[in-house]
N, C-alpha and C positions, 0 to 999 in steps of 0.2 A: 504494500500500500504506500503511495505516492504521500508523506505530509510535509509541510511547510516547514519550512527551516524555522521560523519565531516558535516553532509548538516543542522541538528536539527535549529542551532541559525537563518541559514541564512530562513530557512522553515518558524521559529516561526516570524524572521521578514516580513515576504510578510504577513504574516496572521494576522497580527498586524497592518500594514502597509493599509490594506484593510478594517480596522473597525471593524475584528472580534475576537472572543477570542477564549485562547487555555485553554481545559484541559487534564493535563496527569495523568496516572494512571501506576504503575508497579505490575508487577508480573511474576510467571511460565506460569501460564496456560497452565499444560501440560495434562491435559486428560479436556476439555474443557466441562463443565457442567450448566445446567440450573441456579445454582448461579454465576457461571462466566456471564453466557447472561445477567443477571439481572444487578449485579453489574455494565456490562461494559455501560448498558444502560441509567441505572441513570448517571454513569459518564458523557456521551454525555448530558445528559439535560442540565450540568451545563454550558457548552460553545459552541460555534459554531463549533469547529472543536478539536476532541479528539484524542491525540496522547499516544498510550500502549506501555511502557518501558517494552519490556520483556527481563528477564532473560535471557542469553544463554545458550545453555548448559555445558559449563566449570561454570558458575556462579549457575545454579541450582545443578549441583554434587556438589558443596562447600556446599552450603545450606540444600540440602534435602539425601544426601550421593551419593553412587556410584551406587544406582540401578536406579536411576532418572537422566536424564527426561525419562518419557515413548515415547514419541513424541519426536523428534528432533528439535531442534528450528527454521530451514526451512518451516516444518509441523505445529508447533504452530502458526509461524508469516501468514501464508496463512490461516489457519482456521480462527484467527483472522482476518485479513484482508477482510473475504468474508464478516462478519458481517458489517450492513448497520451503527451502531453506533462505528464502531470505523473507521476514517477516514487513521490515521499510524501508524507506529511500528516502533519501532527503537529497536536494540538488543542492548545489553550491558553485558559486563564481569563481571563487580565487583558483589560482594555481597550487593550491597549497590546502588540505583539509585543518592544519592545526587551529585554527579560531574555533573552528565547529566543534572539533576533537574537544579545544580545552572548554568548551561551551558544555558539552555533554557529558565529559568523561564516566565512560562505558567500561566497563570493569578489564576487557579484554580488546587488545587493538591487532588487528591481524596484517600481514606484509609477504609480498616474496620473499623469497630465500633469494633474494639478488640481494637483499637489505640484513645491515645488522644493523647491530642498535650503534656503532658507531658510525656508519654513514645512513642512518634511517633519521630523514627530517624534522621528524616528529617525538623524536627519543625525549628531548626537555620536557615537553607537555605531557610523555606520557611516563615520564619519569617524577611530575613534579604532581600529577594524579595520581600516582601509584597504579598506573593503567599495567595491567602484565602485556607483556606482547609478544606473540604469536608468530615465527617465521614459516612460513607455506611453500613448498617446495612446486615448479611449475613443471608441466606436463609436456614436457622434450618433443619439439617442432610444433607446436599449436601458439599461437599469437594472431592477432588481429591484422598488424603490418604483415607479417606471412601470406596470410589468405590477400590481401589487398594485394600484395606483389604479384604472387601467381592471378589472380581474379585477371589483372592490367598485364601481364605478360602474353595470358589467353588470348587476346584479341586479334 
């Protein structure tokens, strides 16, 4: 379920409030792939209720340039959302989730295993919420830039 960013704190408290935990995860996910399913699934084990920071699309143009997103962030947040392991989505602009992150702090914060906590951006904020974090290892040849490459090579 798609909610507003001003609703995050008061969300994470009812679900706090209730005995259970949050973990969030961010990303584009804009052309949604079998390493995306997996990733976001592992994410879900780690708490009771998973909340996906995605990118919008003013924030993924900053990021991945002017030919991205392929999906509009409408389309990403519902494809997301239909999956049984991710419970919300909240969109956000920056290039950067930590305001949200330190906005919400969710018990659990999950990342590639391209990250550790010493080059993981977000390490201050989730070091300074006592957030644990979670390294996910990624699923060898699956990426979004992959399929985009071959998709634009087929032609």
């Amino acid at each position: 379920m798609l909610i507003d960013r001003k609703e995050i704190r008061a969300l994470v408290d009812k679900i706090h409030s209730e005995g259970k935990t949050v973990v969030a995860t961010n990303g584009c996910f804009d052309i949604l792939h079998v390493g995306h399913v997996r990733y976001l699934e592992k994410t879900k084990s780690f708490a009771d209720v998973s909340i996906i920071l995605l990118n919008s699309d003013k924030s993924v143009k900053s990021i991945k340039g002017p030919f991205r997103p392929i999906n509009n962030e409408n389309d990403r947040a519902e494809i997301l959302s239909a999956l049984r392991c991710v419970d919300y989505v909240v969109l956000f602009d920056e290039d950067s989730p930590k305001n949200l992150l330190d906005e919400m702090k969710p018990d659990v914060y999950t990342k590639g295993a391209d990250y550790t906590m010493e080059t993981l951006p977000e390490a201050d904020i989730m070091r300074k919420n006592n957030t644990r974090v979670e390294f996910i290892d990624f699923v060898k040849g699956k990426s979004t830039t992959g399929i985009i490459y071959k998709v634009r090579s087929e032609k």
